[in-house]
C-alpha positions in Angstrom: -220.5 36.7 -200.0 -217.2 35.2 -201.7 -216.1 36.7 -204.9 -216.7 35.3 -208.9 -214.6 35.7 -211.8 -216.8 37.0 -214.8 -215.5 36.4 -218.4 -217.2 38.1 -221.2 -216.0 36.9 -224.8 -217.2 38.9 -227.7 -215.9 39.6 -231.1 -213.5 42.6 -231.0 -215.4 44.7 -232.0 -218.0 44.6 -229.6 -214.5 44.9 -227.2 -214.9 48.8 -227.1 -218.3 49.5 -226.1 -218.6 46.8 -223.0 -215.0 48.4 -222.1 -216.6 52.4 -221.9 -219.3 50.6 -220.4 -217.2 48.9 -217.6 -215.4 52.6 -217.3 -218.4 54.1 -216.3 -219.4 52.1 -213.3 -216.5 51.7 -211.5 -219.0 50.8 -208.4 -219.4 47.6 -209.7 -216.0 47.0 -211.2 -213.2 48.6 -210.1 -211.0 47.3 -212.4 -210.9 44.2 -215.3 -208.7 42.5 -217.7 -208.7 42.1 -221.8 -207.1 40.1 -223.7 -207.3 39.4 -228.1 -208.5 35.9 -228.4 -209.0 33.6 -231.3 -213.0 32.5 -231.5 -213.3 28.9 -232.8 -216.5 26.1 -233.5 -219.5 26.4 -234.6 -220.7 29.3 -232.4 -217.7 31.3 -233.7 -219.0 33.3 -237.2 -216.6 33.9 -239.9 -217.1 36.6 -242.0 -214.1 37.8 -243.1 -212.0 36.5 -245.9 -208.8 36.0 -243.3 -210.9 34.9 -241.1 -212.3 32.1 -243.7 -208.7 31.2 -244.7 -207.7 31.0 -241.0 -211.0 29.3 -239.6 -211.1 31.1 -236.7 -212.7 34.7 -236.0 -211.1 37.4 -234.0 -212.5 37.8 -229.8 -211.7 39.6 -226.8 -212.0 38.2 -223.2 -212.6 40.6 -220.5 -212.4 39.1 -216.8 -213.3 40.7 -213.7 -213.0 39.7 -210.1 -216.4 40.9 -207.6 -219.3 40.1 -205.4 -221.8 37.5 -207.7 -224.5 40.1 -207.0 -221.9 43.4 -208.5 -221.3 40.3 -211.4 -224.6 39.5 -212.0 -225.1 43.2 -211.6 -222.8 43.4 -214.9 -224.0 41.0 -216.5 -227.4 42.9 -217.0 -226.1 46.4 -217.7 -224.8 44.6 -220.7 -227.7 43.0 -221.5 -229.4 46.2 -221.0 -227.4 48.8 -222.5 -225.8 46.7 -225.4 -228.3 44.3 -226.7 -226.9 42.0 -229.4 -223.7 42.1 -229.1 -223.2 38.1 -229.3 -221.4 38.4 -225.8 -221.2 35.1 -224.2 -220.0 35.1 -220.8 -219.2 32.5 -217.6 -219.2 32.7 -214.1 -216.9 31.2 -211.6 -215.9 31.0 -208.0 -213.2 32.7 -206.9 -210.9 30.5 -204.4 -208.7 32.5 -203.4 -207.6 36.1 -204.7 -204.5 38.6 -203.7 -201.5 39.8 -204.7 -197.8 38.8 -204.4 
C-alpha cells in the first residue's frame, strides 16, 4: 500500500494535545511536522481582539507521511480521544518520498 500525507489544521491551541497524542503512538507515526499558520474565511473563528483587527485567527498544521490505513488510523484516535477540537484535516497521495 503506497503512503499519504495527513495534514491536520487546528487552532493553536488545540496544537498541544493532538501533539502528546501523536507522541504516544509512535506505531502509527513515527514522526510528524508542525508548523504556526494563519487561519483565514469563513470557517476560520475570530475571537480575539488581534485577531479581529488582523482578520485572520492563529492555526497549526501538523503533516505526517504513513500507510492510509496508520492515517486513517490517526484520523480516528483524534476523533476518539479529542472530540471537538475543530480539527480539519486532508489526505493525500504520496508520489514519491526520501531523503537527499
Amino acid at each position: 500500500m503506497s503512503d499519504v500525507l495527513l495534514s491536520l489544521a487546528m487552532p493553536a491551541e488545540a496544537a498541544q494535545p493532538v501533539e502528546d497524542l501523536l507522541l504516544s503512538r509512535p506505531d502509527l507515526v513515527p514522526g510528524f511536522t508542525s508548523s504556526h499558520a494563519e487561519g483565514h474565511g469563513s470557517t476560520a473563528t475570530l475571537v480575539e481582539p488581534a485577531e479581529l483587527v488582523e482578520g485572520h485567527s492563529a492555526r497549526v498544521i501538523i503533516r505526517m507521511v504513513g500507510s492510509q490505513r496508520a492515517m486513517l488510523e490517526v484520523l480516528q484516535l483524534v476523533r476518539a480521544e479529542l472530540p471537538g477540537l475543530n480539527v480539519f484535516y486532508w489526505l493525500v497521495p504520496v508520489l514519491e518520498k526520501g531523503r537527499l
